[in-house]
N, C-alpha and C positions, 0 to 999 in steps of 0.2 A: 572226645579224648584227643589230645594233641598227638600227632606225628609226626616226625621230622620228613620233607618235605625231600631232602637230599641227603646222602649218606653222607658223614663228617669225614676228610681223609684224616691219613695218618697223621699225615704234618700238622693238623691242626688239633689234633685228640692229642699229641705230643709237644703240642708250645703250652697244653692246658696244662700239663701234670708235671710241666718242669720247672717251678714250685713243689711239688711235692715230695725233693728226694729228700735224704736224711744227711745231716752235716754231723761233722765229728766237735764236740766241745772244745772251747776253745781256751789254750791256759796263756799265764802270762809267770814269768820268771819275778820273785822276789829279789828287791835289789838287796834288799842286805842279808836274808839266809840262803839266796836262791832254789827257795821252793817253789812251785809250782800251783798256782791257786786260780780261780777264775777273776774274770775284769770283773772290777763294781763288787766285788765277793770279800767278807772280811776272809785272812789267811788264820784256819782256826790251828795252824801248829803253834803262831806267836798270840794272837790276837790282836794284831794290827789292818788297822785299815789310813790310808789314804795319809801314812805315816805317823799314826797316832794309835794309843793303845785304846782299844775299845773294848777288850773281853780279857778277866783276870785267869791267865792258862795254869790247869796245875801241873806240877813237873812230874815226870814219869820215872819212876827207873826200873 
């Protein structure tokens, strides 16, 4: 059975897990209604992506 040979400090049990925190998602402003959608994401309020219409939206009232 393997056992570690020396105990890991902290500094190093702490460079391993700092990759693991959690990041908040990330948006980007639409330039012509200024919503709020993700990078690379089509915006489903318009259904535009990369300035072209890609999804037919229906209008709400």
């Amino acid at each position: 059975m393997a056992v570690p040979k020396r105990k890991v400090t902290k500094s190093k049990r702490d460079m391993r897990r700092a990759h693991d925190a959690l990041s908040a998602d990330a948006y980007v402003e639409d330039k012509v209604t200024g919503e709020l959608h993700r990078p690379h994401h089509i915006d489903l309020k318009t259904g535009m992506y990369k300035g072209k219409q890609v999804l037919k939206v229906k209008e709400r009232f």
